[in-house]
C-alpha positions as CSV (number, residue, x, y, z in Angstrom):
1,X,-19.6,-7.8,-13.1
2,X,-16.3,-9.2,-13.4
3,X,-12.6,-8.0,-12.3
4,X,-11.2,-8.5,-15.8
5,X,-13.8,-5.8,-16.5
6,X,-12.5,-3.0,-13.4
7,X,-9.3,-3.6,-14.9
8,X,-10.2,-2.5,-18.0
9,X,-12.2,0.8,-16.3
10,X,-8.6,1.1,-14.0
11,X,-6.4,0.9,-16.9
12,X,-8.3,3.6,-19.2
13,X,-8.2,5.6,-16.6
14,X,-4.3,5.3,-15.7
15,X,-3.4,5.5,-19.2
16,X,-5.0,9.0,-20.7
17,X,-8.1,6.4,-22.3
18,X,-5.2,5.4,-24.9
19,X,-7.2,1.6,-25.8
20,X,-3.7,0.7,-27.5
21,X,-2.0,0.6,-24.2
22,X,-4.8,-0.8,-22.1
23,X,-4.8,-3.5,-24.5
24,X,-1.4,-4.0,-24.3
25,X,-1.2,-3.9,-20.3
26,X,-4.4,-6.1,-20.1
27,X,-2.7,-8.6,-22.6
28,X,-5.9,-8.2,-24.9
29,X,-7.1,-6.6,-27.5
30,X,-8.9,-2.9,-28.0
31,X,-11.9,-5.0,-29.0
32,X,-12.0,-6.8,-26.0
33,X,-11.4,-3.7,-23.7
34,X,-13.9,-1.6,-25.5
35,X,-16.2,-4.7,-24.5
36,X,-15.6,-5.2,-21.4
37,X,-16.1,-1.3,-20.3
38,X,-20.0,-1.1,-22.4
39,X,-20.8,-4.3,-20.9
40,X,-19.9,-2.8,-17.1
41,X,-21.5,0.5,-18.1
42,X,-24.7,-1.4,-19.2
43,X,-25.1,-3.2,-16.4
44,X,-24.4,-0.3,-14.2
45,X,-26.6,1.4,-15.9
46,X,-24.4,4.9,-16.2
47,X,-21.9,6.1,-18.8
48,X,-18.3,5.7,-16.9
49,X,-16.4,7.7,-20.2
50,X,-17.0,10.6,-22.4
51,X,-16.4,9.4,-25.9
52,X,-15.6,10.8,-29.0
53,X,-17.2,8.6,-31.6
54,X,-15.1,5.6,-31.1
55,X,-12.0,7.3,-28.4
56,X,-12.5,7.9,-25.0
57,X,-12.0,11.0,-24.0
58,X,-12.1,11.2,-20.1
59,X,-14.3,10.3,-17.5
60,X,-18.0,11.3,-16.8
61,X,-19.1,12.4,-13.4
62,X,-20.7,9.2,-12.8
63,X,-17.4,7.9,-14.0
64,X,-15.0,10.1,-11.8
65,X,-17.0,8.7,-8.7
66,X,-17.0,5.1,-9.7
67,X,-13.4,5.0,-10.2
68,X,-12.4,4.9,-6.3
69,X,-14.7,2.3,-6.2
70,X,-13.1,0.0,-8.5
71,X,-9.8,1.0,-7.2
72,X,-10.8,-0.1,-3.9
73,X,-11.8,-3.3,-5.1
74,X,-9.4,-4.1,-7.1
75,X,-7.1,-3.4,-4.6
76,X,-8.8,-6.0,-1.8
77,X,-8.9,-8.8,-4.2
78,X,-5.2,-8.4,-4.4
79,X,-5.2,-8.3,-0.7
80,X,-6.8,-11.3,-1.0
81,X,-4.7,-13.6,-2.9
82,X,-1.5,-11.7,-1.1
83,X,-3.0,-13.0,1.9
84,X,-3.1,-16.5,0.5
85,X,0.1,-16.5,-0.7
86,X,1.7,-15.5,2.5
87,X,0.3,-18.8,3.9
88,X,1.1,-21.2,1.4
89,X,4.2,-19.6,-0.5
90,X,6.0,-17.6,2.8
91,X,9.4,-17.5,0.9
92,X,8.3,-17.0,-2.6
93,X,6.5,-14.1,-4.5
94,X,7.6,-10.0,-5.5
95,X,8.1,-6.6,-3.9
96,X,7.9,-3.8,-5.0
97,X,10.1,-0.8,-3.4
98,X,9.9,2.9,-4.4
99,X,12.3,5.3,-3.8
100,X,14.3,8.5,-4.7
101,X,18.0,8.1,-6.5
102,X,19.7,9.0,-3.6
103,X,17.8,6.5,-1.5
104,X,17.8,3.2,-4.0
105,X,21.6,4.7,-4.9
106,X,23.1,5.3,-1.0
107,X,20.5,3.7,1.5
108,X,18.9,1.0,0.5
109,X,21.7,-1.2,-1.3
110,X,22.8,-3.2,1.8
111,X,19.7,-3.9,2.7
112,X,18.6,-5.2,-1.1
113,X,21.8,-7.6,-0.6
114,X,20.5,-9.0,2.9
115,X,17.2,-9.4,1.7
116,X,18.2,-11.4,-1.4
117,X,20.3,-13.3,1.0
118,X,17.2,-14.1,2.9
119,X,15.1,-14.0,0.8
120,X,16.3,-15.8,-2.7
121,X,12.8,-16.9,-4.0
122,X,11.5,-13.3,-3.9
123,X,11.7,-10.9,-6.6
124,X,12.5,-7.5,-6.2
125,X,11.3,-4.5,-8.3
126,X,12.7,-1.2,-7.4
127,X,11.3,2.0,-9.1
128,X,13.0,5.3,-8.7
129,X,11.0,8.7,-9.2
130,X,10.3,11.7,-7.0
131,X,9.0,12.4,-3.5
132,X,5.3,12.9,-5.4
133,X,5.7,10.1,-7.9
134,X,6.7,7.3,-5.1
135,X,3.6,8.7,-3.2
136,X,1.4,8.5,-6.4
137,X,3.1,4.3,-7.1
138,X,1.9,3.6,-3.4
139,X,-1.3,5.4,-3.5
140,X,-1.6,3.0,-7.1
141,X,-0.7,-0.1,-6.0
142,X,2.2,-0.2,-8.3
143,X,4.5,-0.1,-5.1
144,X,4.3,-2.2,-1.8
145,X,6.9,0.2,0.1
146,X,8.0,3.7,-0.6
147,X,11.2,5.5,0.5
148,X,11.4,9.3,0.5
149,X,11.8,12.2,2.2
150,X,9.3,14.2,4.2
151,X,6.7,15.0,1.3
152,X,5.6,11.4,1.5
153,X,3.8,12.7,4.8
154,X,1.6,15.2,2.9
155,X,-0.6,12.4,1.3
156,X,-4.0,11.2,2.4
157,X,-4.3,7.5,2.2
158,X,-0.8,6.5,3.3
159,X,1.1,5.7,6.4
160,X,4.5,7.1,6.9
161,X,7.2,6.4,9.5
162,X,10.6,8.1,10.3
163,X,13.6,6.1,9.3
164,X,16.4,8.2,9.5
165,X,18.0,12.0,9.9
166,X,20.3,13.1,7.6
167,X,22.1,16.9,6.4
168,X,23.5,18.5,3.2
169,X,27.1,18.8,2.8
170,X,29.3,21.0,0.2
171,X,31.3,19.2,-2.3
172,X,34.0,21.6,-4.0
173,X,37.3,20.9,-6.1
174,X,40.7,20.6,-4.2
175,X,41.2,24.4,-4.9
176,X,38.3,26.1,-4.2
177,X,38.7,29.3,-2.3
178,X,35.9,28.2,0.4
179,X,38.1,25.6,1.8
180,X,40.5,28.3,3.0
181,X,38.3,29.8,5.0
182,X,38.4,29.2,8.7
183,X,35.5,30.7,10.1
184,X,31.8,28.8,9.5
185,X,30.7,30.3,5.9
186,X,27.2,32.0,5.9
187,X,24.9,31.7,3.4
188,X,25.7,35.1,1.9
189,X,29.2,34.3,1.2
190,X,28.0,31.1,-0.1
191,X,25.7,32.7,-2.6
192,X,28.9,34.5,-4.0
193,X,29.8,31.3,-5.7
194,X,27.9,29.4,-8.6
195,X,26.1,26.5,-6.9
196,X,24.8,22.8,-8.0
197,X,21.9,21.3,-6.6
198,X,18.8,19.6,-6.8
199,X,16.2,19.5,-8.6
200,X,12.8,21.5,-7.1
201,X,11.5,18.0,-5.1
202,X,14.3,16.2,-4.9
203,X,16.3,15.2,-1.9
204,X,15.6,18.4,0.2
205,X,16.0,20.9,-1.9
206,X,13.0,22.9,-0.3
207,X,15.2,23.1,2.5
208,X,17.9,24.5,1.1
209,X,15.3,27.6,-0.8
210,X,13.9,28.3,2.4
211,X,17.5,28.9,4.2
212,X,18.6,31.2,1.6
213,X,15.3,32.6,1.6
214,X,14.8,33.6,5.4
215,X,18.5,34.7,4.7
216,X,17.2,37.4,1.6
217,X,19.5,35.7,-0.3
218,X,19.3,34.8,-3.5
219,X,21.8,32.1,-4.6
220,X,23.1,31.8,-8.2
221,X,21.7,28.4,-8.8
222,X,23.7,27.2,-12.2
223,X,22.9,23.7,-12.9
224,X,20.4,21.2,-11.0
225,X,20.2,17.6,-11.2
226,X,18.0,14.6,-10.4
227,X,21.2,12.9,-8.3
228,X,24.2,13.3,-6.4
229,X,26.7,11.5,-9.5
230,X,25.6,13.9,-11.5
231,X,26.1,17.1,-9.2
232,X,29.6,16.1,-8.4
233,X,30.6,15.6,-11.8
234,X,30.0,18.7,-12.9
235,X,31.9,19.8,-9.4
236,X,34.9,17.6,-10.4
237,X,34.3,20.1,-13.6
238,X,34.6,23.5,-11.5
239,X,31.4,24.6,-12.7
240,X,30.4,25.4,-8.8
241,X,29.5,24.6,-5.7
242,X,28.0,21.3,-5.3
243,X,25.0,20.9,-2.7
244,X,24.1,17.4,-1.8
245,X,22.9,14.8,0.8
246,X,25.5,14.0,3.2
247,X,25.3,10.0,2.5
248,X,26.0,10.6,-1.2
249,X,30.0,11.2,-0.2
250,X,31.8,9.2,0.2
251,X,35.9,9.7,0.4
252,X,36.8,6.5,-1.0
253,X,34.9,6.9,-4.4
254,X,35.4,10.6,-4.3
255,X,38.6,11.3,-4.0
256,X,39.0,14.5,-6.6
257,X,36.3,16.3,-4.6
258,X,36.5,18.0,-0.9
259,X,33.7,18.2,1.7
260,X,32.6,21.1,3.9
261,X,29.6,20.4,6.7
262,X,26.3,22.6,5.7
263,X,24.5,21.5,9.1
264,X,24.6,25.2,9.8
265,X,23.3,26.6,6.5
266,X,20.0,24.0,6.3
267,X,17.3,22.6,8.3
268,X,18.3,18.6,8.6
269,X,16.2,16.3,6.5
270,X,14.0,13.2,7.5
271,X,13.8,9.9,5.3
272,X,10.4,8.3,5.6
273,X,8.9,5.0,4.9
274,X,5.2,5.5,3.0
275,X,2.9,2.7,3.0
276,X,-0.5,2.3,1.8
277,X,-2.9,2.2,4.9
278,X,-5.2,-0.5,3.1
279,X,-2.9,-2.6,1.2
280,X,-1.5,-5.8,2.7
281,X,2.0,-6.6,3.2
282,X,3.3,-9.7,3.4
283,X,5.6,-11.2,6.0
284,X,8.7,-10.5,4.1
285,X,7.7,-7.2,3.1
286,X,7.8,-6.4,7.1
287,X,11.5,-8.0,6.8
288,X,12.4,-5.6,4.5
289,X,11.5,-3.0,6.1
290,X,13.5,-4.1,9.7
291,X,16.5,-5.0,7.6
292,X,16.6,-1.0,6.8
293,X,15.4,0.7,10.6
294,X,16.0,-2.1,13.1
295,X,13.3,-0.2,15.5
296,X,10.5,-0.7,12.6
297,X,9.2,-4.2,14.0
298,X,6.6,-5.9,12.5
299,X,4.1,-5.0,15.6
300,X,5.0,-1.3,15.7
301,X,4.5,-1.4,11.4
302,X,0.7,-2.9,12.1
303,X,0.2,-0.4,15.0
304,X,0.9,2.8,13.0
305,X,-1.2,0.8,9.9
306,X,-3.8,0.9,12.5
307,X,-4.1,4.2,14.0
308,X,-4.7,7.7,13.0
309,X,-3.7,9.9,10.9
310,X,-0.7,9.6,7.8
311,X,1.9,10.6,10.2
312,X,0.7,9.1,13.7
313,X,4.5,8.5,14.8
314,X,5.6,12.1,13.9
315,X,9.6,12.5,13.4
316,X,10.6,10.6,17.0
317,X,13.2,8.3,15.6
């Protein structure tokens, strides 16, 4: 048993048991993949794959119940040499941050530029996907840190911490009709006017369905979007109401657009930090993560890594 050979086992299994693209992740060839999982599987004694004649087709029983296994292994042997590194190469090496648009767009910018300060030898790789996908790149290993919002607590396996609150806000052109209105707007008169949002799983946009929802309101939801750019162009167009994350304004860069407070309409939103409970970080990778919330120190990082539970420091920020 080798680990070029749980690769090849991980790989099929990541990859829909397409041999083309293991081979091309493994740097190999089909041949040499298709090798290395018979050899495993007949020393193992077990089928890991269902094949059809020469294609794998998905995993066997056997097979589903090995693949944590390798997983596991795979990941402590990175552990391993992550551990070694950190003692003979402190300064040099990669990490790998997850996180939403709004978060990699708004958030976490001043704190890439003081890391690279500090940090010049270490590469940076920042992937950007959804609440569930940053969760799933964690729970992988294809991420080191992960930046979200609350869903990143709903996942067995990781650690999440509180980093900061945050609210909605309403964008609208210079002349919208909503800006002349003195009194706080309910959510009734704000379903009266076409609204931009979200996406479903982006950037609290459960929230905001579950305000106009306990309301029995139903709002006339006419375009969504992944990010905020997006959402206030098509504001700057007059094709609504834009609803966004409060960070994403900002009066400087947005200066054909006007703001109204929603703190009233929606529940307010938590941004967490997810990290895998067995993976090892390294030093810097503790760094990063005070450079964004001061109050994360290294030793309250391990402590939560060590206790209970995915959400062991509950929303006390």
């Amino acid at each position: 048993m080798n680990f070029q050979q749980l690769r090849s086992v991980r790989e099929a299994a990541r990859r829909g048991f397409n041999l083309t693209e293991v081979a091309e992740a493994l740097h190999t060839s089909q041949t040499g993949v298709s090798r290395q999982i018979r050899e495993l599987e007949d020393e193992l004694s077990i089928e890991i794959f269902v094949r059809a004649g020469k294609r794998l087709t998905g995993l066997t029983p056997p097979g589903s119940t090995l693949l944590p296994v390798v997983e596991r292994l795979l990941l402590e042997a990175e552990n391993l040499r992550r551990v070694g590194q950190d003692f003979s190469a402190s300064q040099e090496g990669r990490l790998s941050i997850a996180a939403t648009h709004t978060q990699a767009r708004y958030a976490l910018p001043p704190v890439v530029r003081d890391f690279r300060v500090r940090y010049p030898k270490v590469a940076l790789h920042l992937h950007q996907g959804s609440p569930d996908q940053v969760a799933k790149m964690l729970l992988s290993g294809a991420a080191d840190i992960g930046v979200a919002t609350e869903a990143l607590a709903g996942f067995d396996g990781l650690v999440t911490l509180p980093c900061y609150r945050w609210t909605h806000v309403r964008v609208l052109p210079p002349a919208h009709p909503l800006l002349n209105e003195t009194a706080p707007i309910t959510l009734a008169q704000l379903a009266q006017h076409p609204i931009i949002t979200y996406d479903l799983g982006f950037t609290g946009r459960s929230h905001i369905d579950t305000a106009f929802a306990r309301a029995g309101v139903r709002p006339d939801i006419v375009l969504t979007a992944l990010d905020a750019d997006v959402i206030k162009t098509y504001v700057e167009l007059e094709l609504g109401v834009g609803i966004i994350a409060a960070i994403a304004f900002d009066p400087e860069r947005d200066r054909q657009l006007r703001t109204l407070d929603a703190r009233h309409l929606f529940e307010t939103n938590t941004t967490r930090l997810g990290l895998r409970r067995d993976a090892w970080l390294r030093g810097y990778g503790y760094e990063f993560i005070e450079l964004f919330v001061p109050t994360l120190t290294r030793a309250l990082v391990e402590q939560a890594l060590r206790s209970e539970g995915p959400d062991a420091w509950g929303d006390h920020i």
